[in-house]
N, C-alpha and C positions, 0 to 999 in steps of 0.2 A: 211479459206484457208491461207497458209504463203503467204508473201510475196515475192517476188523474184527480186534481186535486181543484187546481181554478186555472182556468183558459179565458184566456181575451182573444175574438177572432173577429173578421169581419164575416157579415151574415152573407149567405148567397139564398135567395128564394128557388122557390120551384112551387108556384101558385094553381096545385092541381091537387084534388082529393084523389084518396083509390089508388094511388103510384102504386102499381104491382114490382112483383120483383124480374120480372122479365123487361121493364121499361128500366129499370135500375143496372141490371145486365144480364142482355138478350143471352139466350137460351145460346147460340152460335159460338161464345166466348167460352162458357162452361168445360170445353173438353181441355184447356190449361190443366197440369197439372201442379204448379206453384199456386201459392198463396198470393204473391205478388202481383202484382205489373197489370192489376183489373181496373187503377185507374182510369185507365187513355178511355177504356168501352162504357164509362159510366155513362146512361141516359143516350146509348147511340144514336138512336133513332131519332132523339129530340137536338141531337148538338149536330147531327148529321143530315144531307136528304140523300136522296138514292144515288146520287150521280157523287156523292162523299163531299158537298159546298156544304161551308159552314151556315148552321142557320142563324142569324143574326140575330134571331126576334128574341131565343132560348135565353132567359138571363143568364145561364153558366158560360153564355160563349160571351160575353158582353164585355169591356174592359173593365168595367167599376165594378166588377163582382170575382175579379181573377186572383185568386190566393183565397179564398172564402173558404175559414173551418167549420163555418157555425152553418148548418142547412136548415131551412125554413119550407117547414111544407104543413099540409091538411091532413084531415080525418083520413083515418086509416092506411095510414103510409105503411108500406112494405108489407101488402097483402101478396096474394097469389102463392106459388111452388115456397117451399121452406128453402131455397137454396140459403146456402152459409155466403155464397159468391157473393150475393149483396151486400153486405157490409163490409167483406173486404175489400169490393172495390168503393164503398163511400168512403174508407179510412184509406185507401192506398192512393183516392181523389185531394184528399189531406182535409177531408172535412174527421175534426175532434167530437163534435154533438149534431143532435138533430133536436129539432124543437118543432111538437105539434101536436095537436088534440088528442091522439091516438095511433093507435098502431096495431098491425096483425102478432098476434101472440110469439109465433115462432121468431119472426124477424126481431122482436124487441128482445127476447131472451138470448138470441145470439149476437145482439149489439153488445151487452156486455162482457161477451166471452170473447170479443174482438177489441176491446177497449175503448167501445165506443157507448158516451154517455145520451141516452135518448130521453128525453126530457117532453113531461105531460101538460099543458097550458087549457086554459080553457079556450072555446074557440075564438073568443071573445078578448083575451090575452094576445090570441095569433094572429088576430084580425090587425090589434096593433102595434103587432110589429112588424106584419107587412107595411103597413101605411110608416111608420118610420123606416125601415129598409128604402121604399121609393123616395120620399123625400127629402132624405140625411145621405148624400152622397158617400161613399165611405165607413156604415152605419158599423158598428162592434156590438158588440155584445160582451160583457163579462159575467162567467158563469164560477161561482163558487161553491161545490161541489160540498167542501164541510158545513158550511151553514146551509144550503142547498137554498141558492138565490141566483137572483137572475137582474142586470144593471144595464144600463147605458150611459151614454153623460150627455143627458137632455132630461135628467131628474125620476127612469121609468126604474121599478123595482117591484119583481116579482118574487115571489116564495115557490116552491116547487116540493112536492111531494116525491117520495122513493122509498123503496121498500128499505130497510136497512142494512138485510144480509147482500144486497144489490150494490149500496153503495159503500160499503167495506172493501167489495171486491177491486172495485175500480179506485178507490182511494188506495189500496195497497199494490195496486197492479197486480190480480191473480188472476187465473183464468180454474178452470176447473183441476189441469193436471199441479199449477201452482198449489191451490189449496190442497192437494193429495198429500206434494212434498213438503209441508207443513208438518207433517204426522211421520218423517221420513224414519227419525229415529223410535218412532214405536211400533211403526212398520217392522223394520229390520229385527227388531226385539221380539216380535212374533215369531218371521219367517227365523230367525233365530232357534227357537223354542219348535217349531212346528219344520224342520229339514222335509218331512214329508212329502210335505204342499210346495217344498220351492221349485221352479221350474227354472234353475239356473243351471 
């Protein structure tokens, strides 16, 4: 997993509370069995209509928001089913963070095991930066992970809170099986010691 340290991206909205993870990526995508290639179905429904015309209105299908790392949304994003598919289709989308008031527990704990940084604002924070996203054509964001702050270059600057065994992980780029092989030589120094238990 990379590491993640400070990213500058341009922002793309999605100005909807409640995004479940089936609006993220429908249920119909699920039977892949790669990690990969869940970009193209991110938000089907909404970049799509039934007859498969692009919907115009969706800010992700828009020109001014194409190549956007940074995702911008409401309270309680990435509620609904625990799938894992969620986030790897918003990182396979080439969105780096997500910034918004809140989040459903499961989806936030598996943002980081994806190496995706999701980031808490108050709503009040989010509000404006929606209103800079619309009016700042081109809008970025720079997010600096070691001091955990949050910039733009129209003078805004925010502080951001994270647990810190959280944000070690994505600063080093680890995921869970990463931090295991951390320990790899006192592992083996065990199973060493203990032949019993080894299952090789």
């Amino acid at each position: 997993m990379e590491s993640f340290k400070q990213h500058t991206g341009l922002v793309g909205p999605v100005d909807r509370v409640n995004v479940d993870t089936d609006a993220i990526i429908p249920k119909q995508f699920l039977k892949r069995i790669e990690r990969t290639g869940f970009g193209q179905f991110l938000f089907f429904e909404w970049r799509w209509d039934e007859k498969g015309n692009v919907i115009d209105s969706f800010p992700l299908n828009q020109p001014r928001y194409q190549g956007a790392s940074v995702l911008l949304s409401r309270a309680n994003f990435g509620c609904g089913s625990s799938r894992e598919h969620a986030p790897w289709a918003i990182q396979d989308f080439g969105f780096k963070a997500i910034i918004a008031p809140s989040y459903a527990d499961i989806f936030y704990n598996n943002c980081f095991k994806n190496g995706i940084l999701p980031i808490k604002l108050s709503e009040e924070q989010v509000e404006e930066l929606f209103q800079r996203t619309a009016k700042h054509e081109g809008y970025k964001l720079h997010i600096d992970l070691e001091h955990k702050t949050i910039s733009d270059d129209y003078g805004l600057s925010y502080g951001f809170d994270l647990d810190e065994h959280r944000r070690q992980f994505l600063l080093l780029g680890l995921d869970d099986i990463g931090l295991t092989l951390q320990h790899e030589d006192a592992i083996a120094a065990y199973e060493a010691k203990h032949p019993e238990l080894s299952y090789k």
